[in-house]
N, C-alpha and C positions, 0 to 999 in steps of 0.2 A: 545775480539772479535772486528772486524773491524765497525768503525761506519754505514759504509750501510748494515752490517749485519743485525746490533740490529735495524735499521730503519724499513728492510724489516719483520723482525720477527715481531715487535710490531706493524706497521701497519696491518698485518693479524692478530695477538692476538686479538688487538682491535678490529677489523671487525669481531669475531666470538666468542665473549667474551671467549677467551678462555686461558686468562690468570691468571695465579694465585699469591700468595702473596710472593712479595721479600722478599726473604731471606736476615735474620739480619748479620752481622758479626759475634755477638753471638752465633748464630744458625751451622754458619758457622764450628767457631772456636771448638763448643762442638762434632760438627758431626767427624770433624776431629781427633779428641782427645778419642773421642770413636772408631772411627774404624781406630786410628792407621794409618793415612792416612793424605798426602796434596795434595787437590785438584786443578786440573787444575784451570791457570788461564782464561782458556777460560769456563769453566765450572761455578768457580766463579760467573763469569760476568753474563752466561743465568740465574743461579739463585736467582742473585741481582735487576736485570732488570725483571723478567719472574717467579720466581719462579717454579713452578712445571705448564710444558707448553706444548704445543703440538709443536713439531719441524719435521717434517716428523713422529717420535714417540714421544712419552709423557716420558718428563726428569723429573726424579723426584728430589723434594727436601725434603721440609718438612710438608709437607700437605698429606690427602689423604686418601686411604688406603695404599698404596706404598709407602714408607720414604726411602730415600735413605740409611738411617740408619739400619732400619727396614729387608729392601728387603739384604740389602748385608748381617747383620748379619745372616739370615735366609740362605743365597744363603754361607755362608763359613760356617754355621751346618753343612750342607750336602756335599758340594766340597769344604775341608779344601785347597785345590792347588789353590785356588781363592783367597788365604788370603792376597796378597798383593794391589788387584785392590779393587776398589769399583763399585758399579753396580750403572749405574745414569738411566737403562731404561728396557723392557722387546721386545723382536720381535713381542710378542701377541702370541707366541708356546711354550713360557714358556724360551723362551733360551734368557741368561742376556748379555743384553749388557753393559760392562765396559769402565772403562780408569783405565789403569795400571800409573807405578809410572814415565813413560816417555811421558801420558798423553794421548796415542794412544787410539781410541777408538777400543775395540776389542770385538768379540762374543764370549759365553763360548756357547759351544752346551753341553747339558746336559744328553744327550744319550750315547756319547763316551769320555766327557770330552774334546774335543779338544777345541782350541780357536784358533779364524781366526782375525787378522789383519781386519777391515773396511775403518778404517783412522789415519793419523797420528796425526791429534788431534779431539776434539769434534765440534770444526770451521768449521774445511776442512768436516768432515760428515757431518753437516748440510749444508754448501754449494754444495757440491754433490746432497743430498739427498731433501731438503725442496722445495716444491714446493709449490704454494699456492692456492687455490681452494676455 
């Protein structure tokens, strides 16, 4: 992620405690090895710096009640067709937001199974998207 991204993130983190515990390597390496998955390196980066944060939504990692481990293996019981992405967030309607294996951030809507394109990585959606308040 670009250095004035992580700037702007962690100066609002900070200003509203709302950031949580960076993510290990280890932590990293076992998440990926359990779900069969390598995660973006923009996604890496928020959860090395940020942990499990609020970025416009809440990215999960390894904390919580929502683990990204947790929520994706939960979210591919139910919609096996999601088994190549992993889920790093939720809309707050229940519909997971991903990054698949070319790192784009994408929605599954879980009423017709479709998935919609947001962004072409988890960067560009938070730069879109984060506003600060």
């Amino acid at each position: 992620m670009k250095q004035k991204l992580i700037e702007r993130l962690s100066t609002f983190l900070n200003k509203h405690k709302m950031r949580g515990t960076p993510a290990t390597d280890e932590q990293i390496e076992q998440a990926e090895k359990v779900l069969n998955v390598k995660f973006s390196s923009d996604y890496i980066d928020f959860i090395k710096h940020f942990g499990r944060a609020w970025a416009d939504i809440e990215i999960f990692a390894f904390e919580g009640n929502e683990t990204i481990v947790g929520y994706t293996q939960s979210l591919r019981e139910v919609h096996a067709e999601t088994s190549e992405n992993y889920a790093v967030a939720d809309d707050g309607a229940g519909n997971p937001i991903m990054i698949n294996p070319k790192g784009e951030v994408l929605i599954f809507y879980h009423d017709n199974g479709e998935n919609e394109i947001l962004a072409s990585s988890l960067e560009v959606f938070i730069e879109e998207n984060f506003e600060e308040w």
